[in-house]
C-alpha angles and dihedrals in degrees: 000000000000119000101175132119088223104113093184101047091046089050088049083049091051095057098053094048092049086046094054103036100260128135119241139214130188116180122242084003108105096173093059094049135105096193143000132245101221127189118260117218100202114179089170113292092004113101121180114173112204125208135177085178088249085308101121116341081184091067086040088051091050096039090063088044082061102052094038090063096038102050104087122238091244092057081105090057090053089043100067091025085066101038082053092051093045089056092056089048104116120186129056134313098267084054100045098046084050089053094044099045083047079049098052116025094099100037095095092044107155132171118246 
């Protein structure tokens, strides 16, 4: 990972680690990366990884702003009250996914 406002020396960088197999990262230069570091949104057992493909971290930083106001405390809850429910689901795959999305498909309600 380079952080530097050097161009010429991440680009430099960037030579090297393609030449001996290893994967590059220059902040805040997509087009030199290998890969992106996202933001992660955890509420307990809830992960969502964000990701504006180097684009803006700072739309990544306020997205998960966003969704860590608007989850709600209780999403672990959930959480273990639906993995309970899917283990009691009895049929094949086509019925239980039916019965968990009809299950589900209020539990994240929020007013605009």
């Amino acid at each position: 990972i380079a952080a530097t406002n050097n161009i010429e020396l991440n680009e430099q960088l960037r030579n090297l680690t393609t030449q001996n197999n290893i994967l590059f990262n220059a902040a805040d230069k997509p087009d030199l990366c290998d890969f992106y570091l996202g933001s992660i949104v955890k509420k307990g057992d809830l992960k969502i990884a964000i990701s504006t493909n180097g684009k803006s971290p700072t739309i990544a930083k306020r997205v998960k702003e966003l969704l860590n106001d608007l989850l709600p405390e209780e999403i672990d809850e959930t959480l273990s009250l639906m993995s309970t429910y899917r283990e009691q689901l009895r049929g094949d795959f086509e019925y239980k996914v039916k019965q968990l999305n009809e299950h589900t498909k209020n539990i994240l309600r929020y007013e605009r």
